[in-house]
C-alpha positions in Angstrom: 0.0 0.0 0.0 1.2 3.4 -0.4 1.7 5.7 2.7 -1.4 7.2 2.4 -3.6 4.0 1.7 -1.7 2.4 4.3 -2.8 5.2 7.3 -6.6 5.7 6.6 -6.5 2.0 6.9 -4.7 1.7 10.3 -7.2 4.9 10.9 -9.9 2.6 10.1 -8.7 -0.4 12.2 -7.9 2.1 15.8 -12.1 3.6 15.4 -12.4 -0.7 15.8 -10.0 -1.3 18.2 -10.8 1.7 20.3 -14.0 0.0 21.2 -12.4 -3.0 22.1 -12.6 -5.0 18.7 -9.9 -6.4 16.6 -8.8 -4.7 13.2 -8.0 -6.2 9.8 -4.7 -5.3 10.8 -4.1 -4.7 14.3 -5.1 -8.0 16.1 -4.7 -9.5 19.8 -1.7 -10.8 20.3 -1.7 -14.8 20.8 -1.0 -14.9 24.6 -4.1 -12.9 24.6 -7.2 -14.7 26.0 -10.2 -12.6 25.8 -12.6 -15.4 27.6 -10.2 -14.7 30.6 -10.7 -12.8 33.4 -7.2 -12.0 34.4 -6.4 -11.2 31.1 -9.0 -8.6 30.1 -8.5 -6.8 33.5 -5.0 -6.8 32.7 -5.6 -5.0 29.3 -5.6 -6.3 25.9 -2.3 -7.3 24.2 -2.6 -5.9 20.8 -0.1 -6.0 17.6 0.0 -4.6 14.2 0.7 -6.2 11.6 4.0 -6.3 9.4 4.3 -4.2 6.6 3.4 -1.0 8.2 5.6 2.0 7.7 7.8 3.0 10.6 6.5 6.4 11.2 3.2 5.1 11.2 4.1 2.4 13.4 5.5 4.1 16.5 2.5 6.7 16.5 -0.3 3.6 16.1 1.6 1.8 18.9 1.4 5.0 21.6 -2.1 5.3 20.5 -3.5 1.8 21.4 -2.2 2.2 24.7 -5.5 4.0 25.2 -7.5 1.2 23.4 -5.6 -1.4 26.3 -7.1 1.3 29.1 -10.3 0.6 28.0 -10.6 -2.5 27.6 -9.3 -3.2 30.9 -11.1 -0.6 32.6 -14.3 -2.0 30.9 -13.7 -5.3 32.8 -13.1 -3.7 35.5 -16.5 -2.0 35.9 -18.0 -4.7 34.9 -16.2 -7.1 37.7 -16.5 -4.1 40.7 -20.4 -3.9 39.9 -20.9 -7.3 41.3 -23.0 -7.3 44.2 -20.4 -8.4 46.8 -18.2 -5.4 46.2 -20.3 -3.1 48.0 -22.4 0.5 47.4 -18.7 2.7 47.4 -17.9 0.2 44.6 -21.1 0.4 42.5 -21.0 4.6 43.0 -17.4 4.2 41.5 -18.7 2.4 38.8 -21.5 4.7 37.9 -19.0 7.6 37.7 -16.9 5.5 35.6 -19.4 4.6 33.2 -20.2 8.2 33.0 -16.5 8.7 31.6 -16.5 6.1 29.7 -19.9 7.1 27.9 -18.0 10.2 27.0 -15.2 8.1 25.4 -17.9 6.0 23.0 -19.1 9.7 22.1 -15.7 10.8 21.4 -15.0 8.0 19.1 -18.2 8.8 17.1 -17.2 12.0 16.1 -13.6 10.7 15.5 -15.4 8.2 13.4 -17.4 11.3 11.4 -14.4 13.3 11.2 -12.8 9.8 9.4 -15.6 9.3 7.2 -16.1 13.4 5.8 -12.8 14.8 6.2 -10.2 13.7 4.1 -7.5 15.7 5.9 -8.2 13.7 9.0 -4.9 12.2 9.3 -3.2 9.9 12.5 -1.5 13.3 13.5 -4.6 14.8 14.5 -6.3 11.8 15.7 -3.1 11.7 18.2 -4.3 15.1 18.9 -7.6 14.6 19.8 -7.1 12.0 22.5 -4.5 12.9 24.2 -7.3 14.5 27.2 -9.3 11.3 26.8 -5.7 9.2 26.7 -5.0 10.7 30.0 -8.3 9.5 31.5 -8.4 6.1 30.6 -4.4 6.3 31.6 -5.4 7.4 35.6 -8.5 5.4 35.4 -6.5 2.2 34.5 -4.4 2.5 37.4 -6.2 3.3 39.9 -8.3 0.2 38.5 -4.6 -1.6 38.6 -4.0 -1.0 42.2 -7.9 -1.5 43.6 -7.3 -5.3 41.6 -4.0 -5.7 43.7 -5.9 -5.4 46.8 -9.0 -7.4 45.7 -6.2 -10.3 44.7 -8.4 -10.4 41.2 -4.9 -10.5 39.2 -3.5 -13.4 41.0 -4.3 -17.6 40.4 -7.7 -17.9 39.3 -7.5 -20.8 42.2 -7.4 -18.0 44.7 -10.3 -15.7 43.4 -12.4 -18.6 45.4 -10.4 -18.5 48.2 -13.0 -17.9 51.4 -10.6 -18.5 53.9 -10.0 -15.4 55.6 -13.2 -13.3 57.1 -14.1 -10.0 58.3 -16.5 -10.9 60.4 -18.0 -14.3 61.3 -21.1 -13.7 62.8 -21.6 -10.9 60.3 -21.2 -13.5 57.4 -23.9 -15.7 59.3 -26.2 -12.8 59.8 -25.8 -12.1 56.2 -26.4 -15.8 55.2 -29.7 -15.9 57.4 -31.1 -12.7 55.9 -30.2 -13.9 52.4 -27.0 -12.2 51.6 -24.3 -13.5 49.4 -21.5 -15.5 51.7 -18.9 -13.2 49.6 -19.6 -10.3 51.2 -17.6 -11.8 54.2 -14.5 -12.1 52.1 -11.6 -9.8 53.6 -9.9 -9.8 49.7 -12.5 -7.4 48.6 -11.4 -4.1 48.6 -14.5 -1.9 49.6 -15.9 0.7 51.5 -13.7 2.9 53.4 -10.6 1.2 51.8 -12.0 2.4 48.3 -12.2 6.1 49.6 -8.6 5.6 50.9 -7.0 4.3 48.2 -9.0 7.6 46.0 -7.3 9.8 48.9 -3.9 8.3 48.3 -4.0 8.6 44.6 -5.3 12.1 45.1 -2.4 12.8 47.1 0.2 11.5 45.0 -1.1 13.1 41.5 -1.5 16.8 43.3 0.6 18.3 40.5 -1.3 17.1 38.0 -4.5 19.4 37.8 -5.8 17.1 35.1 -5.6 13.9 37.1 -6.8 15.8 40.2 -9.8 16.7 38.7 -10.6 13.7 37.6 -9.9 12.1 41.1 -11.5 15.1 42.7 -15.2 13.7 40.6 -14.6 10.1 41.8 -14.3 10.8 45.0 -17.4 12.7 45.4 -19.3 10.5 43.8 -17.8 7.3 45.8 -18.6 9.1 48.9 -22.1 10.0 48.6 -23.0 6.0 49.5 -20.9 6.2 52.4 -22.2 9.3 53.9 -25.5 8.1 53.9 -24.4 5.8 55.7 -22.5 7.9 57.9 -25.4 10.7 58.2 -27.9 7.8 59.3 -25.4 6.5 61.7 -25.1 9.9 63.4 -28.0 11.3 63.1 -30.7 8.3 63.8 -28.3 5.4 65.6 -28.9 3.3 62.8 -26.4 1.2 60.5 -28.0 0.5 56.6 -24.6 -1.3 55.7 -25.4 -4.3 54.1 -22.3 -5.1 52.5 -20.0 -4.4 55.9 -18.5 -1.5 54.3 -18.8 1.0 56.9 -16.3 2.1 59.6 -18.4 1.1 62.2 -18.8 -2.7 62.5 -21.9 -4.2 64.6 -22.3 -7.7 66.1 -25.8 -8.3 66.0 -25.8 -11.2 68.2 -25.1 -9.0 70.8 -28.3 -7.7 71.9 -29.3 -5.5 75.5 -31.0 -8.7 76.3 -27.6 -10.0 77.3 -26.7 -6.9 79.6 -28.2 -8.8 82.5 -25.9 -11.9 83.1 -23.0 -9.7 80.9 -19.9 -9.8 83.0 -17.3 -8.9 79.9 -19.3 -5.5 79.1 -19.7 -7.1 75.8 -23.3 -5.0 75.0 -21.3 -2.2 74.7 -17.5 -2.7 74.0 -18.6 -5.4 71.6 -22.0 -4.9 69.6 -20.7 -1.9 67.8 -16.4 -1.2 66.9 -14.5 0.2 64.4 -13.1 -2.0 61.3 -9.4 0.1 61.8 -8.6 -1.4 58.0 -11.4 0.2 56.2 -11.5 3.9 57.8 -11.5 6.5 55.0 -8.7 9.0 55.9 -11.1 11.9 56.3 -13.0 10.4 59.3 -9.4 9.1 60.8 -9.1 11.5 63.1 -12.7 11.7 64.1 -13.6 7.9 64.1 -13.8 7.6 67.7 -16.3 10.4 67.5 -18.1 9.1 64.8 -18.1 5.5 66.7 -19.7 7.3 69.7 -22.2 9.3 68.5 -23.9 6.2 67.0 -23.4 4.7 70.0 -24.7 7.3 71.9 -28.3 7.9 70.1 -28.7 4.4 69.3 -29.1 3.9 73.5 -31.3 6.6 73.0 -33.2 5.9 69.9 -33.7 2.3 71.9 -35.4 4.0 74.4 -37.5 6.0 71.7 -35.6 9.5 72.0 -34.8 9.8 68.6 -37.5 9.7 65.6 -36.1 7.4 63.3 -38.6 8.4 60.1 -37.7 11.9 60.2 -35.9 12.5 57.3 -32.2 13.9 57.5 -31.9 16.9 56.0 -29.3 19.5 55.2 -26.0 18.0 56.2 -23.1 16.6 53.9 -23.3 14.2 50.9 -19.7 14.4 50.0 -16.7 14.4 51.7 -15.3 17.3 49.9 -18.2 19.9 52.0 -16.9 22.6 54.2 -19.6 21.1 56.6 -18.3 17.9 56.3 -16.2 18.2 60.3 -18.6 20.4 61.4 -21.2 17.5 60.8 -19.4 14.9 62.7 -18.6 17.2 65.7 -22.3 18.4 66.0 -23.7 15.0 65.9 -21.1 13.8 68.8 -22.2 16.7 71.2 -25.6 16.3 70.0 -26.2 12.6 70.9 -23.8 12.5 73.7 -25.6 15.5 75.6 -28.6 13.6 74.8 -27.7 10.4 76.2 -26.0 11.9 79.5 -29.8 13.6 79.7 -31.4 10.1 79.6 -28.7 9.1 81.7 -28.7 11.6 84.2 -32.0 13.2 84.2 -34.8 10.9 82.6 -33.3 7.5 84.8 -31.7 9.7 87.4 -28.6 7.8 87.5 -27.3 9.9 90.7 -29.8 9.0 92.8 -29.0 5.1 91.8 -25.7 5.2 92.6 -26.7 6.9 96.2 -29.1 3.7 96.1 -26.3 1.5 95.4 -24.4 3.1 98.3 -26.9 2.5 101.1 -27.1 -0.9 100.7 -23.6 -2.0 99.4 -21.7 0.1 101.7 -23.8 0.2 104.3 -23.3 4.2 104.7 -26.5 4.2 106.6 -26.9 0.9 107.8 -30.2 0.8 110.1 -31.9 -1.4 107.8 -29.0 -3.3 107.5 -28.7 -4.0 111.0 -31.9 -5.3 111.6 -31.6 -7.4 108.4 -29.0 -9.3 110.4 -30.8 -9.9 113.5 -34.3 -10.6 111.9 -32.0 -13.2 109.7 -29.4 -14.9 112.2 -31.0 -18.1 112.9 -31.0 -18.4 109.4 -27.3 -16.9 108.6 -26.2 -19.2 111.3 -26.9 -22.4 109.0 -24.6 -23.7 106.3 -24.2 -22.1 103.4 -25.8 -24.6 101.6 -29.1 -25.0 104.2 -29.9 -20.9 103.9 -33.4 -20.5 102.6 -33.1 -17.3 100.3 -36.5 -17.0 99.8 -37.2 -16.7 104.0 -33.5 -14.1 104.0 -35.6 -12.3 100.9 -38.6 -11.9 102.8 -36.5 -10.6 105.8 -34.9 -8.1 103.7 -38.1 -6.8 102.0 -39.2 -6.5 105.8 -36.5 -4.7 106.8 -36.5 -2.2 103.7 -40.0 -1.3 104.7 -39.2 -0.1 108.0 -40.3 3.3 109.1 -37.9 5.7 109.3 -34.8 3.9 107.7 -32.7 5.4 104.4 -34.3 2.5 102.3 -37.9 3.4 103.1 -38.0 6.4 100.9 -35.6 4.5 98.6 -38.3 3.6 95.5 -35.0 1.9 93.9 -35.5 -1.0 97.2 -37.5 -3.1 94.9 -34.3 -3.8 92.9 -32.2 -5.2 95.7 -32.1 -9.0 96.0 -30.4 -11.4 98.1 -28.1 -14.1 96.8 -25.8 -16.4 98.2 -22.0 -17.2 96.6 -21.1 -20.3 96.5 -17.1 -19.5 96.9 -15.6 -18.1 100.0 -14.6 -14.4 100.0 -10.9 -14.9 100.3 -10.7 -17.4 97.5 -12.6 -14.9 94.9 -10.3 -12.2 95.5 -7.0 -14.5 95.0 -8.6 -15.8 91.6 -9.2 -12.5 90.1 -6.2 -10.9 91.5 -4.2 -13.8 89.7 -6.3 -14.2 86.8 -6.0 -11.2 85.5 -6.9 -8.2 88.0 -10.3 -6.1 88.1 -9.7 -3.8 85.4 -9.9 -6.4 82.5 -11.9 -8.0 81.1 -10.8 -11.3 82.1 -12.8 -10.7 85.6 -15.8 -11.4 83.3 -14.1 -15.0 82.7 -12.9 -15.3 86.4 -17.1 -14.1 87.0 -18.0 -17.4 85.1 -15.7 -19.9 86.8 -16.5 -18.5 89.8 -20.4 -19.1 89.3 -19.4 -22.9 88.7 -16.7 -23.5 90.5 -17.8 -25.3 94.6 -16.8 -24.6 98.1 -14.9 -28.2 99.0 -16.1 -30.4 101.3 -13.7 -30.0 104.1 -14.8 -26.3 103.9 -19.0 -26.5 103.1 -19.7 -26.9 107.1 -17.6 -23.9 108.0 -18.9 -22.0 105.3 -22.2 -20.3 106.8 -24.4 -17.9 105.7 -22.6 -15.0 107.3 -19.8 -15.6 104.6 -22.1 -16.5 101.7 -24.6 -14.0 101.7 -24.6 -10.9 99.4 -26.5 -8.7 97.2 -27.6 -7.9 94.0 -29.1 -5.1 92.0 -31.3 -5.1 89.2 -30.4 -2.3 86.8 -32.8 -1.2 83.8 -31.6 -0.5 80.7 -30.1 2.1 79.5 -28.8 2.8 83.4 -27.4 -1.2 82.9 -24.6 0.4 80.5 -23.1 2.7 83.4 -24.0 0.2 86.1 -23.6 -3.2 84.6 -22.8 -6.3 85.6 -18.8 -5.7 85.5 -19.5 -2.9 88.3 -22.3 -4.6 89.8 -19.5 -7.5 90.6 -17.3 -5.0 92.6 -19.9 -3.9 94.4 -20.8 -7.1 95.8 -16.6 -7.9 96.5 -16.5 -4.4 98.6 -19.9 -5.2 100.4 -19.0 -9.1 101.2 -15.8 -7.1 102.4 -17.5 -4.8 104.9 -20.1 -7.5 105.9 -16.7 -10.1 107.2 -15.8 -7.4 109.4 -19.6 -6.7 110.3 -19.6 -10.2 111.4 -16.0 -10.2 113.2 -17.3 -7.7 114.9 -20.4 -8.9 116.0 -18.5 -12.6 116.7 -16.0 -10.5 119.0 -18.7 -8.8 120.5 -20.9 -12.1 121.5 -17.4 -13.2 123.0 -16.9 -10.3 125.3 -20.7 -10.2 126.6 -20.6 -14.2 127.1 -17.8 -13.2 129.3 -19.5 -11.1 131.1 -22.3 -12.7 131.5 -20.5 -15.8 133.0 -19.7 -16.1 137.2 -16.1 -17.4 136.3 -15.3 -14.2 134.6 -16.6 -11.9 137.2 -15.2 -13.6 140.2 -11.6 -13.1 140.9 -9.4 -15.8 141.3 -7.1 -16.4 144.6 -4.1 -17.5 142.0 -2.6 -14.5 140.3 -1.9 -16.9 137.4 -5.4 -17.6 136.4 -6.2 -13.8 137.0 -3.1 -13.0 134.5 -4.6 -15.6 132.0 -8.1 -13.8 132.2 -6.3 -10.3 131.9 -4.3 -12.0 128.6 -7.8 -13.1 127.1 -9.5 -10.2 127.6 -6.6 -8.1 125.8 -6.3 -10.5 123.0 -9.6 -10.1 122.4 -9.5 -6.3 122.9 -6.8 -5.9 119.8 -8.7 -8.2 117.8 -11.5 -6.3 118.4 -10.1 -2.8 117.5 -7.7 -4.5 114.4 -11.4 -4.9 113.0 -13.2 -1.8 114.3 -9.9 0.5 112.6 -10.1 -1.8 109.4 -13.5 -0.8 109.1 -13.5 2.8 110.1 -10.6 2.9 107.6 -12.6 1.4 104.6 -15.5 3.2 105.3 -14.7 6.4 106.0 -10.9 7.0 104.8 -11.4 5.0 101.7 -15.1 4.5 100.4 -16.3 8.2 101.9 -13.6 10.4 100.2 -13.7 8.5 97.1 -17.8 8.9 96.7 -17.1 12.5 97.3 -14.5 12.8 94.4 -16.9 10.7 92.0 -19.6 13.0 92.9 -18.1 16.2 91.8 -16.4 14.7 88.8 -20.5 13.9 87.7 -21.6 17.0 88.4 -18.9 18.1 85.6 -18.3 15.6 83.5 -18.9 16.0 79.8 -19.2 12.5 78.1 -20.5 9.3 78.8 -17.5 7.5 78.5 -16.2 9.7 81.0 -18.9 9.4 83.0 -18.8 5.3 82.9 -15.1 5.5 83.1 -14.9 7.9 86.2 -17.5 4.8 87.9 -15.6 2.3 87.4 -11.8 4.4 88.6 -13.9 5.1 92.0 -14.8 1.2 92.6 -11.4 0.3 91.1 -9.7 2.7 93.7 -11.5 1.4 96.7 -10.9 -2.4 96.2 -7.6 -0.9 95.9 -7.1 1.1 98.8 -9.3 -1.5 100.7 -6.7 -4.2 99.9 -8.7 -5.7 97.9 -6.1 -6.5 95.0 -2.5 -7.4 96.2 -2.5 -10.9 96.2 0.1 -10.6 100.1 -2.3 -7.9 101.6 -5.0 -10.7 101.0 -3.2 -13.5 102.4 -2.0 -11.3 105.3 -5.5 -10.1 105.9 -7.1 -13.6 105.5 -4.7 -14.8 108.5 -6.0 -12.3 110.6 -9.4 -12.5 110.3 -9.5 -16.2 110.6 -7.1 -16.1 113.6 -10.2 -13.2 115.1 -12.9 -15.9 114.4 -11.3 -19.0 115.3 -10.4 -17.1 118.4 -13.7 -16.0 119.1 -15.0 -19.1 118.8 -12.8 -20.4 121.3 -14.2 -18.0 124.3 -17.0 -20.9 125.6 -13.6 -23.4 125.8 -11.6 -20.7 127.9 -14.5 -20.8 130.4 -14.9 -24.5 130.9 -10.6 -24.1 131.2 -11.3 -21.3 134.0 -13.8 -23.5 136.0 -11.6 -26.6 135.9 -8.7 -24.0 137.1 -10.0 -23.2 139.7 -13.6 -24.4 141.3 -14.3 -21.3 143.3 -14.7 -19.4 140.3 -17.8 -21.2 139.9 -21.0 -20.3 141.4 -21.5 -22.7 144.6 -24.9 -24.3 142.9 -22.5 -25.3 139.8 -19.5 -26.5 141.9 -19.0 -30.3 141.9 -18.5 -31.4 145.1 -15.4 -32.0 146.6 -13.8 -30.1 143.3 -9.9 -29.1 143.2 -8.0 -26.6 141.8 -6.1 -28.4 138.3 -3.6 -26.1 137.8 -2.5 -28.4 134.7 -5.4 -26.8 132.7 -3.7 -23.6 133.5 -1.0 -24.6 131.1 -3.3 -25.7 128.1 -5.2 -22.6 128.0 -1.5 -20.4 128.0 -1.0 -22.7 125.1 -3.7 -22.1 123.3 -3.4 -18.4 124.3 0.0 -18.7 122.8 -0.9 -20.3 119.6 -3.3 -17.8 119.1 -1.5 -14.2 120.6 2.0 -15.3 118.2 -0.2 -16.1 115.2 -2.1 -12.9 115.6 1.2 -10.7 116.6 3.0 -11.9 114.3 0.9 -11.5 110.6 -0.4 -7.9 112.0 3.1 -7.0 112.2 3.9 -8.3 109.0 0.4 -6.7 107.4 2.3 -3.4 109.1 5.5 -3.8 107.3 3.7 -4.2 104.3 1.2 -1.7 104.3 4.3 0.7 104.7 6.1 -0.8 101.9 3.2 -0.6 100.0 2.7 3.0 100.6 5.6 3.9 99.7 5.2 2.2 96.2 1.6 1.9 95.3 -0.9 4.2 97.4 0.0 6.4 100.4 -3.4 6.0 101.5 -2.0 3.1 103.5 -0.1 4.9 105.9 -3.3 6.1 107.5 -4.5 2.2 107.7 -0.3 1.3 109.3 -1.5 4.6 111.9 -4.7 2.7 113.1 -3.5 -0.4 113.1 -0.7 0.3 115.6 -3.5 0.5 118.2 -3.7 -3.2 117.9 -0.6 -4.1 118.1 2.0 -4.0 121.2 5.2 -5.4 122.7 5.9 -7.8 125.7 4.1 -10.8 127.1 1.0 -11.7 125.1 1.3 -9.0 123.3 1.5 -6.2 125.6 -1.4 -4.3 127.7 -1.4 -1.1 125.5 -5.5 -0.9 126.7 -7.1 -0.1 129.5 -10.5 -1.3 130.0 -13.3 0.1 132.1 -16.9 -1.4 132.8 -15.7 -4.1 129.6 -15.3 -1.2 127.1 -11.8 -0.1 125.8 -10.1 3.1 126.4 -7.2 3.6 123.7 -4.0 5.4 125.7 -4.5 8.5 123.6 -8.0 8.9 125.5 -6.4 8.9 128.8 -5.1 12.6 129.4 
């Protein structure tokens, strides 16, 4: 052919192959497969044939580099369009097909000016294209690097591959309500990683103003799916993201049902969190926002605060609107001073943590009180013989008593009684060694705990007194503030309280039965006996104040101040979080500062108390010892006749007074040592507690007489001026 026969053919041939057909003389190349996948979202291989002249040639070859774009971005709007790929996809799609509507128009009028100008010549054809050639050049590789991630230019094998999910009880929800099993696939590349990988080619083709533009249009257009999304997330609580898509990612499964046997917090931690992989990077730096205020009004909206059919109006479609922060940050303070109303206000969340005070703290304790002595016979029994029922009754009764804090209380109807099957001591150690009361794992330890049994060798010792505590029922929404998490170290601090209650009481009983017995009264003619008396009566004096101080300490140096703190930080606090988070720090510092989580303290402290109720025990054996001492202690009526002194008892009962003044002495001075280590290192709160507890604790024989006692009540030194 001549030069000029041989260019309005290859013209002829590029209007073909520019709409993704082969010429009569520009053809695939063999390697080529156009039934394949891979290949045509690779681009098509194409080839002229020999023969053509060599100027011809090398401007034909740079122009069916466009022809490859569009074939391959073809197939790829045809493969992102699939249902699995998402809304962000299918938007990018649409504005793709828009461009590439523009390029079929373009090549009709290239086709015209072939067909009625015969000056149209490959020169100016070049010339034409070049803006369209730049197009189809950014969209093919942003339509490259989007195939990278979705692992669509790979094995064919692997295209199948469902190994690896986002989301497994997402993909089951999605399977029950009739959605494709591929949405679950982490390959796919949708969503917030679309708008990301827009932002990063944006970012990197800034100097181009062409390219920009054009990545500018995409954009926009991806992102008006997505901030639908986003606008119904913050603005009714509500996610419409059925292809997981979204930044916000919500477990379904978990439902407010759950809130009330919940120990792990997993309503909300769980049912609603952030896919980090998939955040656009204009909502990085406000995610946890964005996360929130959804959080926030969908509480509310469950409690039918917000109107979910109103229709949103006038906010942001795109991401590239000047209102587009302003949005995010409005809808934030927006739901969160809404929910801290319903919080605070509507379910008067104050005055149910003032509940939860009376009753777990025992701040004002009347009720309490007589709970325990309408209940003893029964508190008395095994753990395993309590009736609950009979204790629930008793507790009701007492509740209703005129005049007490709980009678005006209308929260008392919430308050039940429940008995643990594990001992005190034990339940501490676990969680302390577990994994310690600000995780989550307590929620674990929570379940074992609930299975795990009292042993046999312990079940007899293990009476009401040490089983019995309390629980609170908690409505929803107040159950996400005070849930089950919270509700657990209340009931820790309040068995706490109620072993020394009962040490108390126990020491108590053991001085009036000694005073209420002749042997005790009576003075003895030995001065041994008398100095064995005088050792009992101050053993059981330091127990008794080790106890009283321990209490006063936990009560009013630890439990008081901290409620005071939490209060004011309420009245200022700003979020919800904060609010829930300043809740838990306050119960977190007081089974702190109460001892509550050093795994030595609780050994220490477990010594102690044990040695105080063994010891109290004891007191009706140390009378039956006195009497066998020495007869004339005994009233004449009760004296066997012909009855000796047996001095030999004398010596067991300075044994067991032994046994029990070294085992006592000794821990309390270690718990001393440690409690100023330990203020030194952790909280200085504890030098207070090492201040009281040196009331208790003396030097010399049996302890020391650091008491003096009046009419059976104790006088501390610093009283005597």
């Amino acid at each position: 052919m001549t030069l000029e026969l041989q260019e309005a053919a290859i013209l002829e041939d590029l209007l073909f192959v520019f709409m993704g057909y082969e010429g009569q003389y520009i053809r695939f190349r063999e390697e080529y497969n156009p039934s394949s996948q891979i290949d045509r979202l690779t681009g098509a291989q194409l080839k002229v044939l020999p023969g053509l002249d060599p100027s011809l040639r090398d401007m034909t070859d740079e122009i069916l580099k466009m022809a490859t774009y569009y074939m391959a971005v073809e197939a790829f709007v045809e493969v992102q369009s699939r249902e699995e790929f998402g809304a962000v996809n299918h938007a990018l799609c649409a504005a793709i097909r828009k461009l590439l509507k523009d390029y079929l128009i373009l090549i009709a009028q290239l086709e015209h000016q072939f067909i009625t100008n015969p000056k149209f010549t490959l020169h100016i054809l070049h010339l034409h294209i070049q803006p369209t050639a730049k197009v189809m050049s950014v969209l093919h590789a942003l339509a490259h690097e989007m195939l990278v991630r979705n692992q669509l230019l790979g094995n064919e094998e692997d295209e199948e591959s469902l190994d690896d999910f986002d989301d497994v009880e997402n993909i089951l929800e999605s399977l029950r309500e009739g959605g494709d099993i591929g949405s679950g696939r982490s390959k796919i590349c949708k969503g917030g990683s679309v708008l990301g990988l827009l932002t990063h080619q944006l970012t990197s083709r800034a100097g181009d103003p062409a390219a920009r533009n054009l990545l500018s249009m995409l954009l926009r257009e991806s992102s008006r799916p997505y901030m639908a999304m986003l606008n119904e997330w913050l603005h009714h609580g509500g996610i419409r993201d059925p292809h997981a898509e979204f930044l916000v990612k919500e477990q379904k499964s978990i439902g407010r049902a759950r809130l009330e046997e919940d120990y792990t917090d997993e309503y909300w931690e769980k049912r609603y969190t952030i896919r980090d992989g998939d955040v656009p990077p204009q909502l990085e730096g406000v995610k946890e926002k964005v996360l929130l205020a959804g959080k926030y009004l969908n509480v509310v909206r469950e409690c039918g605060g917000v109107d979910v059919s109103k229709k949103i109006q006038d906010v942001p479609k795109t991401f590239d609107d000047a209102r587009f922060l302003e949005n995010v940050n409005s809808a934030y303070a927006h739901a969160n001073e809404s929910l801290l109303k319903l919080l605070l206000t509507t379910h008067a969340l104050p005055e149910r943590l003032r509940s939860l005070k009376h009753y777990f703290f025992l701040d004002r304790s009347d009720f309490f009180t007589y709970f325990l002595d309408l209940g003893q016979s029964e508190l008395r029994k095994a753990a395993r013989d309590v009736n609950v029922s009979k204790l629930q009754s008793l507790l009701e009764l007492a509740l209703r008593q005129p005049g007490s804090v709980a009678a005006s209380d209308p929260f008392k109807e919430d308050v039940k009684v429940t008995m643990n099957d594990i001992t005190l001591n034990k339940w501490l150690m676990r969680v302390v060694n577990v994994s310690g009361l600000v995780d989550e794992g307590s929620g674990v330890f929570m379940d074992e705990a609930k299975t795990s049994t009292t042993s046999e060798k312990d079940k007899d010792n293990y009476i009401g007194y040490h089983a019995l505590e309390f629980d609170y029922m908690v409505p929803f929404p107040l159950s996400l503030v005070i849930s089950r998490k919270t509700i657990l170290r209340y009931q820790l601090l309040f068995r706490y309280l109620l072993q020394l209650r009962f040490l108390e009481m126990r020491l108590g009983s053991a001085w009036q039965g000694q005073n209420a017995v002749y042997p005790w009264k009576a003075r003895s003619r030995y001065p041994q006996v008398e100095s064995a008396k005088r050792r009992t009566y101050t053993l059981r004096a330091r127990m008794l104040v080790f106890i009283q101080q321990l209490m006063y300490f936990c009560t009013s140096e630890v439990i008081e101040p901290n409620w005071e703190k939490m209060q004011r930080r309420l009245e200022k606090v700003t979020t919800v979080d904060e609010l829930m988070q300043d809740h838990v720090d306050f119960l977190d510092t007081c089974l702190k500062e109460c001892m509550l989580t050093n795994a030595k303290l609780l050994k220490l402290h477990a010594k102690l108390t044990q040695t105080c109720e063994y010891y109290s025990g004891f007191t009706p054996d140390l009378t039956r010892y006195l009497g066998q001492m020495d007869p004339e202690l005994l009233r004449p009526k009760e004296r066997p006749p012909g009855a000796i002194a047996d001095m030999s008892r004398l010596k067991k009962m300075t044994d067991h007074l032994n046994v029990y003044e070294g085992h006592f002495s000794r821990h309390l001075k270690i718990l001393l040592e440690s409690l100023n280590y330990y203020a030194a290192t952790e909280t200085v709160v504890f030098l207070e507690l090492c201040a009281r507890l040196q009331t208790a604790w003396g030097e010399g024989e049996g302890g020391g007489e650091v008491f003096f006692f009046k009419a059976g009540v104790v006088v501390y030194p610093e009283q005597i001026a």
